[in-house]
Structures are given as C-alpha cells and as structure tokens.
C-alpha positions as CSV (number, residue, x, y, z in Angstrom):
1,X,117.9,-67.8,112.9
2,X,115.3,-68.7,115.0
3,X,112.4,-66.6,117.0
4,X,113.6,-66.3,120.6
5,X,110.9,-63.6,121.2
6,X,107.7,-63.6,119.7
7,X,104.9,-60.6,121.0
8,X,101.3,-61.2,119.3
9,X,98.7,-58.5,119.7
10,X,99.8,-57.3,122.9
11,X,97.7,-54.7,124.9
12,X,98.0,-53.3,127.8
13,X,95.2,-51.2,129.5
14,X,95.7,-49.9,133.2
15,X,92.8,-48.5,135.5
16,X,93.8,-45.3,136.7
17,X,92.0,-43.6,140.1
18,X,90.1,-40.7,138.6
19,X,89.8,-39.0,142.0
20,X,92.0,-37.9,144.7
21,X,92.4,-40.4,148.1
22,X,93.8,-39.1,151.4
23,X,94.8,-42.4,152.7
24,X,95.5,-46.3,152.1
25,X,92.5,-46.7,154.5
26,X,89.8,-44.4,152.3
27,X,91.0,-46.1,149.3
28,X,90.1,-49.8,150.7
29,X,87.2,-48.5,151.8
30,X,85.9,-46.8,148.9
31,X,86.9,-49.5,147.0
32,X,85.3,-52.0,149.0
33,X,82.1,-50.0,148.8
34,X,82.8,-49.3,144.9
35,X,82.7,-45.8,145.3
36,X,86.0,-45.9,143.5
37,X,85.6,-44.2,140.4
38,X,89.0,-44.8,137.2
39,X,89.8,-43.5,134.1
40,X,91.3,-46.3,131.6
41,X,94.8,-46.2,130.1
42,X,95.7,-48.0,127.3
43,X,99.3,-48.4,127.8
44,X,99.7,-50.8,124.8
45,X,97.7,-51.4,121.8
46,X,98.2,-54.7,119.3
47,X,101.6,-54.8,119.5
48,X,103.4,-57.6,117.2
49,X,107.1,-57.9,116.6
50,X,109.5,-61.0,116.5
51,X,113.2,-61.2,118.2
52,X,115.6,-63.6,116.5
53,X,118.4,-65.3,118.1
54,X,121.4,-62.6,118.3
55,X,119.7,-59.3,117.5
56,X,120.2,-56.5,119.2
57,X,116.8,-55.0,119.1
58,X,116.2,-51.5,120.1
59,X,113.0,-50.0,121.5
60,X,112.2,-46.3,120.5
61,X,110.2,-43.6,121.6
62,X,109.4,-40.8,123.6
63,X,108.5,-41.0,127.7
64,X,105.4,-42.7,128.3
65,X,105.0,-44.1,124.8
66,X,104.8,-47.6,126.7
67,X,108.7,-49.0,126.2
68,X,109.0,-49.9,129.9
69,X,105.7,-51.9,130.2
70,X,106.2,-53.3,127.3
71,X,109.6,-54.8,128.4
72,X,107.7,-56.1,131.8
73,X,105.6,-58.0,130.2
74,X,108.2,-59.7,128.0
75,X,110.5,-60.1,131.1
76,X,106.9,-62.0,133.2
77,X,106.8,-59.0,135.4
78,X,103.5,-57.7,134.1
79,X,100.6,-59.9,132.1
80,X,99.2,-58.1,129.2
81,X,95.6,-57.4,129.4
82,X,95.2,-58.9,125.7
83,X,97.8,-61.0,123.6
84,X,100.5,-63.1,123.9
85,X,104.1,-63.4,124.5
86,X,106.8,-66.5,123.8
87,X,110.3,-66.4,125.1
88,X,112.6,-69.1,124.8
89,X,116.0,-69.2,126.8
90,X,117.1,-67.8,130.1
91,X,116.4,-64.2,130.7
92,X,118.2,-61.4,132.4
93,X,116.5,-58.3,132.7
94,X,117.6,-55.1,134.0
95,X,114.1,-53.4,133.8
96,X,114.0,-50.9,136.9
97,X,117.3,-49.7,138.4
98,X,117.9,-51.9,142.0
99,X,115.0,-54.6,141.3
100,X,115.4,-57.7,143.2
101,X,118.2,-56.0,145.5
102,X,117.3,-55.2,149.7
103,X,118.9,-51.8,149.9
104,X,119.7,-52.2,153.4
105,X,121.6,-55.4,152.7
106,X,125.3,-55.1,151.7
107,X,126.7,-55.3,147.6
108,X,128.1,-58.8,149.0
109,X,124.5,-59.8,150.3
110,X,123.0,-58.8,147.8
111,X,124.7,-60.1,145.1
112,X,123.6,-63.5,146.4
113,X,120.2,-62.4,146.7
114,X,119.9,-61.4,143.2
115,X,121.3,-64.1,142.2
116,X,118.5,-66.4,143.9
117,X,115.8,-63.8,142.3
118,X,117.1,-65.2,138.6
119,X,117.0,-68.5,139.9
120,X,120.6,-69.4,140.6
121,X,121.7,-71.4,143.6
122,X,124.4,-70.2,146.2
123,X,126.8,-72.9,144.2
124,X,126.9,-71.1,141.1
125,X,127.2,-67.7,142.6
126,X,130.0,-68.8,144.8
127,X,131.7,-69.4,141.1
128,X,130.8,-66.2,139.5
129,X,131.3,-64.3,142.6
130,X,134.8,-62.8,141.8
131,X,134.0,-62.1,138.3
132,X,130.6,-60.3,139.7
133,X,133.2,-58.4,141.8
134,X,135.6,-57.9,139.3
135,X,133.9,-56.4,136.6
136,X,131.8,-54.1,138.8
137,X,134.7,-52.8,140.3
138,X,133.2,-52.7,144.1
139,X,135.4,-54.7,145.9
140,X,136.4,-52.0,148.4
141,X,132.8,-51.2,148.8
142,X,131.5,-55.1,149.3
143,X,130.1,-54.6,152.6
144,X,128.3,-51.3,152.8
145,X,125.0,-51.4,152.4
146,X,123.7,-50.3,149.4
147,X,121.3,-47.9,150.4
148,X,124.8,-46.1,150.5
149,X,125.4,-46.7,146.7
150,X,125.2,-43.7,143.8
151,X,122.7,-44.6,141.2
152,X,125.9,-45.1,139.0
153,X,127.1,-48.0,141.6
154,X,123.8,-49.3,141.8
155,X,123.7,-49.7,138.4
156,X,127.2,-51.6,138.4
157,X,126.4,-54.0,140.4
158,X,123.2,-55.1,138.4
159,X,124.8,-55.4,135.2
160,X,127.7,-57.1,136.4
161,X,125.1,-60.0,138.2
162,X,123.0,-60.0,134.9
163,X,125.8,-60.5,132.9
164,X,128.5,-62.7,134.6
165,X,126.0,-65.9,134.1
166,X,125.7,-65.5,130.0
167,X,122.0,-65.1,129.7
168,X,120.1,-66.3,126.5
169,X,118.5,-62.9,126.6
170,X,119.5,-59.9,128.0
171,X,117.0,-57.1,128.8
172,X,118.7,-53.2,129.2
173,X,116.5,-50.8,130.1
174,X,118.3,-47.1,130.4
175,X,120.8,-48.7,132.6
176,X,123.9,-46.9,130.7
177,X,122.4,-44.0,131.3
178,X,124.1,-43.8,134.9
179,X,127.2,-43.8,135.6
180,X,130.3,-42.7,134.0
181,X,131.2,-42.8,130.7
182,X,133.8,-45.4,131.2
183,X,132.1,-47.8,132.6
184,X,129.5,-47.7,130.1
185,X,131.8,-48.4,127.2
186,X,132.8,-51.1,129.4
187,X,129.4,-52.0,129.4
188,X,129.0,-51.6,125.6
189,X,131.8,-54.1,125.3
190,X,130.7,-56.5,127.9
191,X,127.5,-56.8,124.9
192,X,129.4,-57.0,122.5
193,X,131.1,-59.9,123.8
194,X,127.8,-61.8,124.9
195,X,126.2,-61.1,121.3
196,X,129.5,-63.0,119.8
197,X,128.6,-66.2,121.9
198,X,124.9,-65.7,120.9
199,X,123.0,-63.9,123.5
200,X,119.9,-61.6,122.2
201,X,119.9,-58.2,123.8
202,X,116.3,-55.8,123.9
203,X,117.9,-52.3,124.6
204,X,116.1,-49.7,125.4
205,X,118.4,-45.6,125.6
206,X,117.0,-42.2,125.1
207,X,120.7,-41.6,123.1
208,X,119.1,-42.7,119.6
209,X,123.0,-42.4,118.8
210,X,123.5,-45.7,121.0
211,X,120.3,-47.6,119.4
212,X,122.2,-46.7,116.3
213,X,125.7,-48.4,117.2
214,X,124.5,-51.2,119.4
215,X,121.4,-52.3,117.7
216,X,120.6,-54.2,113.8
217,X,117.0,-53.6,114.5
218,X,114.6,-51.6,116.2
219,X,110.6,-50.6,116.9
220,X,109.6,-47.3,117.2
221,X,106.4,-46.7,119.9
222,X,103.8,-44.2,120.1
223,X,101.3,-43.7,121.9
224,X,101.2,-47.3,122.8
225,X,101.6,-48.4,118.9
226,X,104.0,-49.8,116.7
227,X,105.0,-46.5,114.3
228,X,108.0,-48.4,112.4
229,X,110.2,-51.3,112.6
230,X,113.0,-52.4,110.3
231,X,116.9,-51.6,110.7
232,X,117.9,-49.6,113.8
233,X,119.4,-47.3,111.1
234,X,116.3,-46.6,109.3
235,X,113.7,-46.8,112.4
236,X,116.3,-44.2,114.0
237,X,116.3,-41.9,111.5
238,X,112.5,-41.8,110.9
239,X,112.2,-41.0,115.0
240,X,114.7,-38.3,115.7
241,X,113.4,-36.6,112.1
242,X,109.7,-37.0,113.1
C-alpha cells in the first residue's frame, strides 16, 4: 500500500508569555517595546511516522503529550517549527469540536458553510444535503441556531458533513467522546464503512479500548516524543501498563 501520510522530524516549539498581562493593549505595547519576556515549549520533538493507505492509525497518550498539535499540523492548520509533512488525498478533519461552523448561524446554514471551509461548492452540498441531514439525525432542529446545540449535537453535525463526501483521509480527534452511546456506534460503523472503500482514518480517544477495536496501528506520545509504534494491540498494551 502506499504512504498517504508521511511526518519527517517534526517539532513543534511554542513561545509561551512568562509574565502576567492585564490587557490586549499592555501586551501590544510591551511587545512592541520588547519588554515581553516567554518561556519556550517544545510541544513536539523529531517526530517520524508513515500512514499507509487504509489504516486506521491511532494516536496515544496522556493530556498535553502533544496529540492535538500534532494532528493540526498534519491537517495544514498549524506549521511545524522544524520538519516536514506529505499528505496525499482529500482531507477531512475533525480536529476541535465546532471548527469552521458560525455558532449563531443555523445547522442548515452552517452545513453549507462547512461545506465551503473543505472546499466544496453549493452544487455538491445541495447533493449531499439530505444524507448530511439524515445521518445526523437533526432534521427537526435544521433552523436553530447552533449556539443552541449540546456538545453531543454539535458533534453530529460535524461528522455527518466530514463524512457524507468520502474523504481520502479522515482526521477524528475525541469526537466520539460526546454524545450518546448510540450514535457513536453509529459513528464507529459509518468508519467502518469508509475504511471498506479505502479511506485512511488518524483517530485520536482517551478509551485505549476504542484504539484497540478501531485501529491496526498506533503511536504512543510523550512528552512531545514518539515512545512506541507498531500494532494498536501492542502500542495499547505497553501505554495503559506503563
């Protein structure tokens, strides 16, 4: 099968303000006068791992250990401070819970507008628009706005956009965490079905029990590093052990 992900030496180091700022307008102005004093944070350090073309890769470890920014820079939202990363195919991520939607827009509204943030016009959503509707199981709830939405309904709505177009590459970042537990199995089998035509999924869950049944392989993180990678099975077992 062939590399659909490829992450070389990836770091990631963030400046952090070492001191405390009352207001925006202190900050720009210490800052302008450099009087702005930060404390570095390697988030990432020489990260290397390869994604082939129907895996279901997991991504383990505990808060903080850098999973999140490591699946921003993959997904383009974030550029590492050191390394590089390949992607080849059409990407759906589901990174942070509600990115890309207008909270004050309606499910309907925003469904189009998400839709435009991955790149699709208002054709091809007009055809995916009653299986978007469908599967989330909104319909009564179309035109409220969103801001009116549980976290669960939120999260609904996303997967059910991300998913309705058959990415090349799905991105799942805690997002069956919310919600109840029927939906996620819906969810579950929703991957399933998009892994049978092909599609690679990075799947990130604090449930190790979940890396375990949806994912063949998986990377443990620590502290910003690679610990293991290999089988989900294995990786798994050497995290919830350690």
């Amino acid at each position: 099968m062939a590399n659909v992900i490829e992450v070389k030496d990836v770091s990631m180091l963030f400046n952090l303000s070492s001191e405390k700022v009352d207001s925006l307008k202190e900050y720009v102005v210490k800052l302008l006068k450099r009087e702005l004093y930060f404390n570095k944070f390697l988030a990432l350090e020489d990260i290397s791992f390869e994604v082939e073309q129907g895996d279901t890769f997991g991504l383990v470890g505990l808060n903080g250990a850098g999973k999140s920014t490591l699946l921003k820079i993959i997904a383009g939202v974030l550029k590492p401070t050191k390394g590089t990363v390949k992607v080849s195919g059409e990407m759906a991520p589901l990174i942070e819970l509600g990115a890309g939607f207008n909270f004050d827009l309606s499910a309907k509204e925003n469904i189009y507008l998400n839709g435009a943030v991955l790149g699709h016009s208002r054709e091809f959503m007009d055809q995916h628009f009653d299986d978007i509707v469908a599967f989330s199981e909104l319909k009564e709830f179309l035109d409220i706005p969103i801001k009116n939405y549980s976290s669960g309904m939120v999260a609904r709505l996303a997967f059910s956009i991300a998913t309705a177009i058959k990415p090349d590459i799905l991105i799942v970042d805690e997002v069956l965490a919310v919600g109840d537990y029927k939906f996620q199995e819906k969810c579950k089998r929703k991957m399933s079905e998009l892994l049978d035509d092909g599609t690679t999924v990075l799947f990130v869950s604090h449930s190790s029990e979940q890396v375990k049944e949806m994912c063949n392989k998986a990377v443990w993180i620590e502290k910003g590093r690679i610990k293991k990678i290999g089988s989900a099975e294995e990786v798994v077992d050497a995290y919830t052990l350690a």
